[in-house]
PDB file as gemmi writes it, atoms N, CA and C in Angstrom:
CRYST1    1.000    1.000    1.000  90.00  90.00  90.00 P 1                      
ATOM      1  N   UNK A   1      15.759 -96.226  90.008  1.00  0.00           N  
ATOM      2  CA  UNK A   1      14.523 -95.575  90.398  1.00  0.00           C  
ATOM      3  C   UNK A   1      14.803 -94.109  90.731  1.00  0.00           C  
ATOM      4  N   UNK A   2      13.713 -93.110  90.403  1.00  0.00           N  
ATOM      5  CA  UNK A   2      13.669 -92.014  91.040  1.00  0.00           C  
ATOM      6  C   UNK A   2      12.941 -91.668  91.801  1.00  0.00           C  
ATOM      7  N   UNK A   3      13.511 -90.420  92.384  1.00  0.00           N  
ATOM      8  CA  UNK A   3      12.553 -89.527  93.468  1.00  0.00           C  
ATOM      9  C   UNK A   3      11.377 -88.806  92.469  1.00  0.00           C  
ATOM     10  N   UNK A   4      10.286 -88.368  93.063  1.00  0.00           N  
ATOM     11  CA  UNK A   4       9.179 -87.501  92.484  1.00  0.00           C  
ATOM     12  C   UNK A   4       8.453 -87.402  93.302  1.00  0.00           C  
ATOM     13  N   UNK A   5       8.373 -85.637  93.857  1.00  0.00           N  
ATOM     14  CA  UNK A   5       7.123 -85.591  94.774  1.00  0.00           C  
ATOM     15  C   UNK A   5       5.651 -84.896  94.287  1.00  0.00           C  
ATOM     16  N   UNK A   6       5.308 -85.581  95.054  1.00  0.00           N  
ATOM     17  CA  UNK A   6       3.005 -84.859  94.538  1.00  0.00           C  
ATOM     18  C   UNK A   6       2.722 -84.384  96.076  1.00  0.00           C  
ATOM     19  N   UNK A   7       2.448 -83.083  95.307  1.00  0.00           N  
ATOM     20  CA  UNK A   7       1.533 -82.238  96.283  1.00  0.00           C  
ATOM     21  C   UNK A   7       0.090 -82.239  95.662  1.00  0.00           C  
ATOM     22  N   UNK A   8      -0.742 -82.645  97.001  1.00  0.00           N  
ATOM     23  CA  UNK A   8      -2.378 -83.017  96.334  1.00  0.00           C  
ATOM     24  C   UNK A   8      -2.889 -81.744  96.809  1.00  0.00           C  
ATOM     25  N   UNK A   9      -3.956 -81.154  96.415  1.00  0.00           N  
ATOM     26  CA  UNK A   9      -4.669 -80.149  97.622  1.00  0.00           C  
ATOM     27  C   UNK A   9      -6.165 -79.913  97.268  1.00  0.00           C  
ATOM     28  N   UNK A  10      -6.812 -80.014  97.997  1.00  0.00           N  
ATOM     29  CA  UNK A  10      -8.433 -79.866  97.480  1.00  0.00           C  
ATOM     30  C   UNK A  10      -9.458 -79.845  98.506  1.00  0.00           C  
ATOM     31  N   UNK A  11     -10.653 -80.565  98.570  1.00  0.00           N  
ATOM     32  CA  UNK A  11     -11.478 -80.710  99.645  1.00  0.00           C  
ATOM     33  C   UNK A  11     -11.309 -81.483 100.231  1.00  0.00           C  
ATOM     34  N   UNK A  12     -11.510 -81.891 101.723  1.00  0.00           N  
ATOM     35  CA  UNK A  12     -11.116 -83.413 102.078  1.00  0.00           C  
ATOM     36  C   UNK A  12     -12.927 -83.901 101.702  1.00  0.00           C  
ATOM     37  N   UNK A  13     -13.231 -85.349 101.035  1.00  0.00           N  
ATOM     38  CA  UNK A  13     -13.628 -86.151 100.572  1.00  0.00           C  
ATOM     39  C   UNK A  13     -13.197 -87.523 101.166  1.00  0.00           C  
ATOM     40  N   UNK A  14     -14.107 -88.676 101.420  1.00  0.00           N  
ATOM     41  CA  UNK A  14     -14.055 -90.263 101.050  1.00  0.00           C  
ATOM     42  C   UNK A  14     -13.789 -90.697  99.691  1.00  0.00           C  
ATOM     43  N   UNK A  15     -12.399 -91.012  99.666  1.00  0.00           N  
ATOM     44  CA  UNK A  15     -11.868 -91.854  98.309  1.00  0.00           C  
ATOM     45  C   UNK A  15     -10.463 -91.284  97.851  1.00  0.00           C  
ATOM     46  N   UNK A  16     -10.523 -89.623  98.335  1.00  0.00           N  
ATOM     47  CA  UNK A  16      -9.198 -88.635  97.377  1.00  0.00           C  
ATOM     48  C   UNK A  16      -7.817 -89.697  97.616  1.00  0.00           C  
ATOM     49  N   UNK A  17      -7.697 -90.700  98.256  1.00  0.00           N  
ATOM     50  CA  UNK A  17      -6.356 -90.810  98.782  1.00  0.00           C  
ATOM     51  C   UNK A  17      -6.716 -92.284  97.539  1.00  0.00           C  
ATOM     52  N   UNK A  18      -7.646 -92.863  97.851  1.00  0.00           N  
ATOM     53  CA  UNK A  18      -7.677 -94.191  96.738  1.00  0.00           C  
ATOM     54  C   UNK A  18      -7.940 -94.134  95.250  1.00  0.00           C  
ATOM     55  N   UNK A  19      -8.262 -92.916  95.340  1.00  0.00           N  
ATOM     56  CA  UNK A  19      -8.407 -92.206  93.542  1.00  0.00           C  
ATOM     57  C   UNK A  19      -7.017 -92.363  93.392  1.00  0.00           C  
ATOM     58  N   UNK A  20      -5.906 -91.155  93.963  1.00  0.00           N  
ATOM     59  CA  UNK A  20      -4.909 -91.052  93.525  1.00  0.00           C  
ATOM     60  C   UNK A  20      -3.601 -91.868  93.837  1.00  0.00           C  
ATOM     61  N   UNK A  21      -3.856 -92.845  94.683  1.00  0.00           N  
ATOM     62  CA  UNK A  21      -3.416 -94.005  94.934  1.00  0.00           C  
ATOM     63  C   UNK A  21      -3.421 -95.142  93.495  1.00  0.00           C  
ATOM     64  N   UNK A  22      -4.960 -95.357  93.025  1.00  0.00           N  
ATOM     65  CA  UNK A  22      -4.846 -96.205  92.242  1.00  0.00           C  
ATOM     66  C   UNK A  22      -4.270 -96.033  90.612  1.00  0.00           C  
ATOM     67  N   UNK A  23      -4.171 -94.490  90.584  1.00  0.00           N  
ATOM     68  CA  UNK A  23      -3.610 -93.838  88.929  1.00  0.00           C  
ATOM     69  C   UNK A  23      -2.083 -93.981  89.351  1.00  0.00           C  
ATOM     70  N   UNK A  24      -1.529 -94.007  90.654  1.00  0.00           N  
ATOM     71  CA  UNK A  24      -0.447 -94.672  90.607  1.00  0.00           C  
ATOM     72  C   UNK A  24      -0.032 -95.769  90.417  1.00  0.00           C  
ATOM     73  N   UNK A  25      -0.589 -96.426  91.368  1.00  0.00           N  
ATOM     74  CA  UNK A  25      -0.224 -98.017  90.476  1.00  0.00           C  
ATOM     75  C   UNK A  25      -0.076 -97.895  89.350  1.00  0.00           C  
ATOM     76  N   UNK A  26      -1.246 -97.675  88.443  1.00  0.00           N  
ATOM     77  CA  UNK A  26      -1.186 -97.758  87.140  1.00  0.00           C  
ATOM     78  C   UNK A  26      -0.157 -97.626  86.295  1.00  0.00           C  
ATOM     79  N   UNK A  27       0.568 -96.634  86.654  1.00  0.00           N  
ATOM     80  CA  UNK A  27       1.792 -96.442  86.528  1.00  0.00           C  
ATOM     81  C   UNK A  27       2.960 -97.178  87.245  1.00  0.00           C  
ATOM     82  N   UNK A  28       2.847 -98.081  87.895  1.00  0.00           N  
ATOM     83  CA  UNK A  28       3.536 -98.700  88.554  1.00  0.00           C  
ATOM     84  C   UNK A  28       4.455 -97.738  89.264  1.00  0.00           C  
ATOM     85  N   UNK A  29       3.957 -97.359  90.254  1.00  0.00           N  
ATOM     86  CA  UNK A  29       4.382 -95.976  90.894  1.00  0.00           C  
ATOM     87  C   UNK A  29       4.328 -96.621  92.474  1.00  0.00           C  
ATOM     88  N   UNK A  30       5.323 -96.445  92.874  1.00  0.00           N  
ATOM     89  CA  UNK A  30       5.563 -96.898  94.594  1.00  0.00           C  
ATOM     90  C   UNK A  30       5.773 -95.742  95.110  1.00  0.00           C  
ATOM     91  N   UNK A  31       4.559 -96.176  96.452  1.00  0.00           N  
ATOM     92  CA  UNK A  31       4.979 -94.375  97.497  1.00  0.00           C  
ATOM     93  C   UNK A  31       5.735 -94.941  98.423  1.00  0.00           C  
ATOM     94  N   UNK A  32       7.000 -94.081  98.488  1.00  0.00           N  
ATOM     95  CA  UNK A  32       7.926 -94.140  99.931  1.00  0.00           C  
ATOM     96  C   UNK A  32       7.440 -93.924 100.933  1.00  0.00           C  
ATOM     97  N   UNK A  33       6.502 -92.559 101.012  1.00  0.00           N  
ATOM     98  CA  UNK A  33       6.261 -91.499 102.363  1.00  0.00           C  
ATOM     99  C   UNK A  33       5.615 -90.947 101.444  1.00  0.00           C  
ATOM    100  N   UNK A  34       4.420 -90.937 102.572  1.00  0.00           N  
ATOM    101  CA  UNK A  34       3.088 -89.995 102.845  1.00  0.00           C  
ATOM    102  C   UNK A  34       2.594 -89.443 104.008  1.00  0.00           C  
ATOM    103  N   UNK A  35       2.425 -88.057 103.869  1.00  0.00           N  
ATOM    104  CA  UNK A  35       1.844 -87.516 105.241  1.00  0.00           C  
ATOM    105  C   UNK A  35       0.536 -86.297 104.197  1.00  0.00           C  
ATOM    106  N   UNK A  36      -0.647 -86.281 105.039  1.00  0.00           N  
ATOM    107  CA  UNK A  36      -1.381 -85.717 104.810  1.00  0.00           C  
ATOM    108  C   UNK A  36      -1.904 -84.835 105.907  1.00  0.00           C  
ATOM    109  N   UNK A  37      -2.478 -83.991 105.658  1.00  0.00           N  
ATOM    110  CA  UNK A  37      -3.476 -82.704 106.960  1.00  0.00           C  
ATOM    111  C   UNK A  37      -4.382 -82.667 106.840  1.00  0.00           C  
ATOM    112  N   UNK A  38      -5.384 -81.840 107.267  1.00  0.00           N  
ATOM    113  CA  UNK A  38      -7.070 -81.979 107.527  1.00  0.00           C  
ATOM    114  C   UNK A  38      -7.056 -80.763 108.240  1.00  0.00           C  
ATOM    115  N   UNK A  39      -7.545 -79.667 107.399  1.00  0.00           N  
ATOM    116  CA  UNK A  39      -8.025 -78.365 108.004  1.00  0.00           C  
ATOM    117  C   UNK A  39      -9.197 -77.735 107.554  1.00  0.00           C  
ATOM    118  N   UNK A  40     -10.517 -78.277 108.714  1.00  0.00           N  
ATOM    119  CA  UNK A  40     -11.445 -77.939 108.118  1.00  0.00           C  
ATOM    120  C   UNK A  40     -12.190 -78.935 107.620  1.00  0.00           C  
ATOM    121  N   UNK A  41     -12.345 -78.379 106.058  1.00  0.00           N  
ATOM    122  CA  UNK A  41     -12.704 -79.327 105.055  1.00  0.00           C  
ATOM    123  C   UNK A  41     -11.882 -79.376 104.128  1.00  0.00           C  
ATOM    124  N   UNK A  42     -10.377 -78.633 104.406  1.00  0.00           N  
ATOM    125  CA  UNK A  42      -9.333 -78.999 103.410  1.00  0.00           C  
ATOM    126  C   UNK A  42      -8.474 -79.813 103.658  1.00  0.00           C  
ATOM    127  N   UNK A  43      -7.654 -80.178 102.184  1.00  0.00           N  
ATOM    128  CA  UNK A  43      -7.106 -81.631 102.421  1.00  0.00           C  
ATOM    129  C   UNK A  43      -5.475 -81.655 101.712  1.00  0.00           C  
ATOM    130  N   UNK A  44      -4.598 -81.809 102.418  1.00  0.00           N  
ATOM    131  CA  UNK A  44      -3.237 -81.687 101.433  1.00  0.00           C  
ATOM    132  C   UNK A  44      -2.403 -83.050 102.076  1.00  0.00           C  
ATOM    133  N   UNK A  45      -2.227 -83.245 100.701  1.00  0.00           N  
ATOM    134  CA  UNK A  45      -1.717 -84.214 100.499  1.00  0.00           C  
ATOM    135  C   UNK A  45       0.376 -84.183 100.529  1.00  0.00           C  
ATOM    136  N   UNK A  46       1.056 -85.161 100.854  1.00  0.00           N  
ATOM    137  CA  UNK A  46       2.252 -84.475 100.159  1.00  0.00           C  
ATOM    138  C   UNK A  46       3.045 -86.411  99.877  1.00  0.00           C  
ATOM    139  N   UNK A  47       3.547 -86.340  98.829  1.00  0.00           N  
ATOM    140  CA  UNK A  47       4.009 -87.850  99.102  1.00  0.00           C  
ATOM    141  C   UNK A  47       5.187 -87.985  98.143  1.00  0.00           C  
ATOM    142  N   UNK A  48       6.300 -88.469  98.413  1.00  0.00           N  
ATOM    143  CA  UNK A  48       7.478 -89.112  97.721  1.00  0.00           C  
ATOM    144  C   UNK A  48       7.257 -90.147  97.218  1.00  0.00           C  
ATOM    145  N   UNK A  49       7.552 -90.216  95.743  1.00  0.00           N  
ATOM    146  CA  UNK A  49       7.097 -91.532  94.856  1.00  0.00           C  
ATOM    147  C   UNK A  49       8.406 -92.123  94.264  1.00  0.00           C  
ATOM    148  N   UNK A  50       8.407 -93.385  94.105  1.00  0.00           N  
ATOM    149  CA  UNK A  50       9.428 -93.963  93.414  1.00  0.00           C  
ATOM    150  C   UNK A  50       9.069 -94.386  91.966  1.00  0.00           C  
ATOM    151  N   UNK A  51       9.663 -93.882  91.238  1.00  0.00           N  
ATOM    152  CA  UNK A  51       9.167 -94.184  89.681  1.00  0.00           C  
ATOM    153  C   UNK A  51      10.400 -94.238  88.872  1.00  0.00           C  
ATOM    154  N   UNK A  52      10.180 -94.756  87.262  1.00  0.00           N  
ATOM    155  CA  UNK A  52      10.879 -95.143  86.579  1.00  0.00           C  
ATOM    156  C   UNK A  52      11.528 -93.575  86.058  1.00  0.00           C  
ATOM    157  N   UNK A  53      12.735 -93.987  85.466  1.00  0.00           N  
ATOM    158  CA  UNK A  53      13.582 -92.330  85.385  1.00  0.00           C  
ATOM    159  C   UNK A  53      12.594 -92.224  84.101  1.00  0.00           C  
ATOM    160  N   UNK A  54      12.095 -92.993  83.395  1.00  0.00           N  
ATOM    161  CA  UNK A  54      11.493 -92.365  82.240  1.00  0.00           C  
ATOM    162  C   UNK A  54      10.113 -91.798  82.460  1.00  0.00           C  
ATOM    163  N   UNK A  55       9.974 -91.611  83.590  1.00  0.00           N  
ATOM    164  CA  UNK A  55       8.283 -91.115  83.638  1.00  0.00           C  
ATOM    165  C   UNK A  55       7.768 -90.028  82.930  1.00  0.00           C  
ATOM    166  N   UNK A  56       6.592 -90.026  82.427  1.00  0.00           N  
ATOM    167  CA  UNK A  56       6.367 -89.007  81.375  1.00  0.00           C  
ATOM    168  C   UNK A  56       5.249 -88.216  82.593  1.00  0.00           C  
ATOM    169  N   UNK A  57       5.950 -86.921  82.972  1.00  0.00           N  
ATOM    170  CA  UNK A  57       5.424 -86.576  84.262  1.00  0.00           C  
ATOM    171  C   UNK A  57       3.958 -85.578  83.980  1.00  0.00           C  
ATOM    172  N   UNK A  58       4.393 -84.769  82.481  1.00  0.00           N  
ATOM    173  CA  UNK A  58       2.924 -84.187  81.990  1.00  0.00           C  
ATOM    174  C   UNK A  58       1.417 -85.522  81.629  1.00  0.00           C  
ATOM    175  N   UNK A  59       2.124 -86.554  81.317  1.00  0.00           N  
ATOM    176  CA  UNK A  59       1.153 -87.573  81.166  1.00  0.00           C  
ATOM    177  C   UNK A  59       0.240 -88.067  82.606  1.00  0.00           C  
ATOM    178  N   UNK A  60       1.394 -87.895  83.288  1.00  0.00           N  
ATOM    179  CA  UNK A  60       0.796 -88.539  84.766  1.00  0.00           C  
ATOM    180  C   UNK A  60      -0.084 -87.523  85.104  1.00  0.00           C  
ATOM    181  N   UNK A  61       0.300 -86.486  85.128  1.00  0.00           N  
ATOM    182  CA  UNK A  61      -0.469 -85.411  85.877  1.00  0.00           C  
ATOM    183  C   UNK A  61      -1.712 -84.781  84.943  1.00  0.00           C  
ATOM    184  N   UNK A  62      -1.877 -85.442  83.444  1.00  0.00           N  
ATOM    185  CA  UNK A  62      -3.493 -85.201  82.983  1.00  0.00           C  
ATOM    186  C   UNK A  62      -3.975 -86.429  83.644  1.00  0.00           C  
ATOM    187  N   UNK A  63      -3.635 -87.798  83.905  1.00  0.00           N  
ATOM    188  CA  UNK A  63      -3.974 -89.065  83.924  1.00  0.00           C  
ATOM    189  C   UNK A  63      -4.467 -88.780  85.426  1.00  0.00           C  
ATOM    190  N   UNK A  64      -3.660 -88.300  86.733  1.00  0.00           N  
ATOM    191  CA  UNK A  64      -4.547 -87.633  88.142  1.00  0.00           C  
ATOM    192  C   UNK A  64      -5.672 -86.762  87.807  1.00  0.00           C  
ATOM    193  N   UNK A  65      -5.827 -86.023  86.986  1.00  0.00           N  
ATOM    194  CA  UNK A  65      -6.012 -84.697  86.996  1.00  0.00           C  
ATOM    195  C   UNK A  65      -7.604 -85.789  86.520  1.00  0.00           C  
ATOM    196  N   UNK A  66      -7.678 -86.292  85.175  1.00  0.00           N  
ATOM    197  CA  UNK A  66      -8.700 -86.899  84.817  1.00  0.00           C  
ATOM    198  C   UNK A  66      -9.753 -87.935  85.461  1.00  0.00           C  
ATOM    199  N   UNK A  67      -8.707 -89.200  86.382  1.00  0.00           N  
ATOM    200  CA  UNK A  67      -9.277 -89.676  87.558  1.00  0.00           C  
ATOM    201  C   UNK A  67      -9.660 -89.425  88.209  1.00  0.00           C  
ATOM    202  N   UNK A  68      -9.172 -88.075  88.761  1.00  0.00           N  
ATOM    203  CA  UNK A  68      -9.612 -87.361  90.237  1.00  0.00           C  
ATOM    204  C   UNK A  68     -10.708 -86.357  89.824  1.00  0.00           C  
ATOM    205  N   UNK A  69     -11.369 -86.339  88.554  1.00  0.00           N  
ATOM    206  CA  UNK A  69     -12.155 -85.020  88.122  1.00  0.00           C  
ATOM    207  C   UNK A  69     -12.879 -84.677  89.498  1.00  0.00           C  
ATOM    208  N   UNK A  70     -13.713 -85.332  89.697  1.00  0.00           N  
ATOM    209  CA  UNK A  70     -15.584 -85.614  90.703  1.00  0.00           C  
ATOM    210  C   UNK A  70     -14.621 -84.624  91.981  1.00  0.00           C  
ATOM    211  N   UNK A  71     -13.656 -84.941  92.329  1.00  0.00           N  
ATOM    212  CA  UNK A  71     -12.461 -84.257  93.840  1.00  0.00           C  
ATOM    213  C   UNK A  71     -12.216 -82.883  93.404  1.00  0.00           C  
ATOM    214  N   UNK A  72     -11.807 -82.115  92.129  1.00  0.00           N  
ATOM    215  CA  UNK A  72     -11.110 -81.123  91.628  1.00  0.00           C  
ATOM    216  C   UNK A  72      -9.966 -80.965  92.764  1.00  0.00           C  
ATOM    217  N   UNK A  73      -9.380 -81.638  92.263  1.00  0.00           N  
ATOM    218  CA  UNK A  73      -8.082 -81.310  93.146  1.00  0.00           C  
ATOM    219  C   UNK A  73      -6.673 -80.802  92.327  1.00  0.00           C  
ATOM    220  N   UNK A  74      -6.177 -79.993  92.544  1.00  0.00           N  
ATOM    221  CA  UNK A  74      -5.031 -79.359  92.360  1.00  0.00           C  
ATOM    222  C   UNK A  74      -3.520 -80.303  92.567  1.00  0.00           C  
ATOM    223  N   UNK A  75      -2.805 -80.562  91.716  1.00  0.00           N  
ATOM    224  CA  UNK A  75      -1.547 -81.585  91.589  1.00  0.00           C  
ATOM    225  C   UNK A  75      -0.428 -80.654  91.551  1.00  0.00           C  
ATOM    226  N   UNK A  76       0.453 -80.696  92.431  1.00  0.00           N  
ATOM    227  CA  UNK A  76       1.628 -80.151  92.332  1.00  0.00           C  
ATOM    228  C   UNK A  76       2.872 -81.378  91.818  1.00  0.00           C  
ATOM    229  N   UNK A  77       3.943 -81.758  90.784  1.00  0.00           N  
ATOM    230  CA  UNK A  77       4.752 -82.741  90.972  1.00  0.00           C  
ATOM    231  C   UNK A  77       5.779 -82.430  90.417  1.00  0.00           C  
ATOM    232  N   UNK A  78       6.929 -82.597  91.067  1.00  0.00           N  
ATOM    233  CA  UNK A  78       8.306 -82.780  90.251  1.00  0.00           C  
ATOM    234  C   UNK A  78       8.929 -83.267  90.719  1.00  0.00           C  
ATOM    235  N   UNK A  79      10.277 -83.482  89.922  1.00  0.00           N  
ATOM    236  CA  UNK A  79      11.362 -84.238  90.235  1.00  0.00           C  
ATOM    237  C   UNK A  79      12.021 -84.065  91.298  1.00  0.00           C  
ATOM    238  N   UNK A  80      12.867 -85.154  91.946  1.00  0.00           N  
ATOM    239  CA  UNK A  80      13.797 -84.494  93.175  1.00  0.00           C  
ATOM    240  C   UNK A  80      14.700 -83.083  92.823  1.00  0.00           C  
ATOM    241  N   UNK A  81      15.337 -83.198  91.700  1.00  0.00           N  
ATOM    242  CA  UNK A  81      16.625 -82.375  91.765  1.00  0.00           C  
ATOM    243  C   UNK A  81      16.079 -81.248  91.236  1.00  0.00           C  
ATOM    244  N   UNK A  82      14.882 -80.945  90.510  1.00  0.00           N  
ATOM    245  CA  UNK A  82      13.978 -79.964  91.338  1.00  0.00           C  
ATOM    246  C   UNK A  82      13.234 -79.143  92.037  1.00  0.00           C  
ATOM    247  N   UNK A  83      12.876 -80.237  92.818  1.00  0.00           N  
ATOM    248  CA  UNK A  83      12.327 -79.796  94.286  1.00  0.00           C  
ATOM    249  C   UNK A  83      13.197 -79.211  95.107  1.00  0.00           C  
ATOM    250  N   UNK A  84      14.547 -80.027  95.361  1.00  0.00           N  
ATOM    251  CA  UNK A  84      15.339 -79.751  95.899  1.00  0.00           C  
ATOM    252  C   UNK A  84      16.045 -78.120  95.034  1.00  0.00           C  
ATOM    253  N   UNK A  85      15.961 -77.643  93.983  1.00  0.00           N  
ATOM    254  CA  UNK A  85      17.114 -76.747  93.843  1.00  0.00           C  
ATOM    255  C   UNK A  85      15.777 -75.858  93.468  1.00  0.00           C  
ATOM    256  N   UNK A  86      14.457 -75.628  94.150  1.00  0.00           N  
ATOM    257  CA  UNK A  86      13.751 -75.026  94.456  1.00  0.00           C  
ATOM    258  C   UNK A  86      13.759 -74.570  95.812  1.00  0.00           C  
ATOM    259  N   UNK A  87      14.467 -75.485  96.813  1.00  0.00           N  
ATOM    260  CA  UNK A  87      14.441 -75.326  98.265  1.00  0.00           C  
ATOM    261  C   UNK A  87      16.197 -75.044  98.779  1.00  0.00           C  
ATOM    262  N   UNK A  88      16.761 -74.240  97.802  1.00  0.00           N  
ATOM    263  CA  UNK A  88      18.052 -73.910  98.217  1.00  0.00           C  
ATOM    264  C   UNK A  88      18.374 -72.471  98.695  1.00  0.00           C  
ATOM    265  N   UNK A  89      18.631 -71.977  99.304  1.00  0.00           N  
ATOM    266  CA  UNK A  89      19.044 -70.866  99.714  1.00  0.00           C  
ATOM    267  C   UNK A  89      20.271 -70.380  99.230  1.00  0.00           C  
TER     268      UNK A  89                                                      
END                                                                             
């Protein structure tokens, strides 16, 4: 299994977390850790996913992007070794 994190960000709404909850499954996508904020009426999301090393990550992210239309929410996602050698000094 791999690491992959999603940054959500948009309006906060009733549903944004079960929209993009359920296009995971779909993918058979397990969340490790989730923490979300609430400022306002904005809404960010941030969550560590466990997925198959073959994930086709441009697929996933039209497949959120399309589910979540009605939310317009903004998807940030990549890989750990990634993320991480984005956050190196």
């Amino acid at each position: 299994m791999e690491k992959v994190f999603l940054t959500v960000i948009g309006k906060n709404e009733a549903g944004v977390v079960a929209a993009v909850s359920q296009t995971l499954l779909a993918y058979k996508i397990s969340i490790a850790d989730i923490t979300q904020k609430i400022l306002d009426d904005k809404f960010v999301l941030f969550m560590i996913l466990e997925c198959r090393a073959d994930l086709n990550i441009p697929n996933l992210q039209k497949h959120l992007e399309q589910s979540t239309r009605q939310f317009r929410l903004k998807f940030m996602i990549a890989h750990e070794e990634l993320f991480n050698s984005m956050h190196r000094i």
